[in-house]
N, C-alpha and C positions, 0 to 999 in steps of 0.2 A: 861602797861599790856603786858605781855609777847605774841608772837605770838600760842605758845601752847595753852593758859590759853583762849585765843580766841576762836581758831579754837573749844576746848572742849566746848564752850558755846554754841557755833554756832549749834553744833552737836544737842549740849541739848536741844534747843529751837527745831529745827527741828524733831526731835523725840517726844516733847511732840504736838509741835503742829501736826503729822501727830495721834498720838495718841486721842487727840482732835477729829482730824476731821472725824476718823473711829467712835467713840463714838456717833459724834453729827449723819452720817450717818446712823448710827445700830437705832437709835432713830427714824428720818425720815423714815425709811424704814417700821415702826410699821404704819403711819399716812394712814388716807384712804381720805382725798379730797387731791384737787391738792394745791401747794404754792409757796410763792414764799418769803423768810425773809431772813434777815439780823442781823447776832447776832455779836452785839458788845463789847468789854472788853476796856474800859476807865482807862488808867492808870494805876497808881502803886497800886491804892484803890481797881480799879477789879469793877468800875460801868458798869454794865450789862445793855446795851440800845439794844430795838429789835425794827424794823422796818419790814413792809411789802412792796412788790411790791414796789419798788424803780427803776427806773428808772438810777440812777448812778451807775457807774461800785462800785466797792467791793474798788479798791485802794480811789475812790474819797470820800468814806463815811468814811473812816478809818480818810483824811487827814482833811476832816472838820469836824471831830467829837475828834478828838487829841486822836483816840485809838492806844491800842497797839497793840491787836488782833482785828479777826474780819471772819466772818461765812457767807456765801451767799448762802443757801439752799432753791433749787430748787426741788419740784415732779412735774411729769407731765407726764401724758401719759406711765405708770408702771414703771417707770425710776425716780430713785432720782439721781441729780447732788447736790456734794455740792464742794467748793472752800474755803478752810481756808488761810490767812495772817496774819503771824507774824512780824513783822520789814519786812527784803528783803525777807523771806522766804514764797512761797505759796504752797501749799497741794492740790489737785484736786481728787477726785473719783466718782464714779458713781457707780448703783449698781440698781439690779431691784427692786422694790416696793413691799413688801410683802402681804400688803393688809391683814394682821391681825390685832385683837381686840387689837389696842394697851395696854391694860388693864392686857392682858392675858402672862403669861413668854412663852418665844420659845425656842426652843431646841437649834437652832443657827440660825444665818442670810444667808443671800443670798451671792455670791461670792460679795467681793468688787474689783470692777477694774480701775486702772486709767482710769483719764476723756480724752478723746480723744481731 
């Protein structure tokens, strides 16, 4: 594979998982208790495993669970943190809690800002 044919891949995956992981944020940001999951994408099939409150970093569940992606969404204290992992690639934002009916559509979401 050519080095161009690469680098465009690398681009692609980065872009959709930042795209991902603003998606999975704008969603958590709708939730009214506090959390703490883990959303996992399993191979090339896309098996969806979610776990709670775990204890292991975000790379350790990726490598014993043989996924490809992988979500570690945090709220707490009017603040969502979430952290997405694609292969080498991670995505980090945060963003404040909006404390709406998740139920109900919004006009638009809160600023999203990298995670510090």
């Amino acid at each position: 594979m050519s080095l161009w044919i690469e680098r465009a891949a690398m681009r692609t995956r980065r872009e959709r998982l930042r795209r991902r992981t603003e998606e999975l944020l704008e969603t958590a940001q709708a939730g009214l208790e506090p959390c703490d999951l883990s959303l996992l994408v399993e191979g090339e099939g896309g098996a969806v495993f979610l776990t709670t409150a775990s204890d292991w970093s975000l790379d350790r569940l990726l490598r014993e669970r043989g996924a490809q992606a992988g979500w570690r969404i945090r709220r707490r204290g009017g603040e969502v943190r979430i952290e997405g992992r694609w292969g080498g690639d991670c995505c980090r934002l945060r963003a404040p809690a909006l404390r709406l009916n998740p139920d109900r559509p919004r006009a638009g979401s809160g600023r999203i800002l990298p995670a510090a």
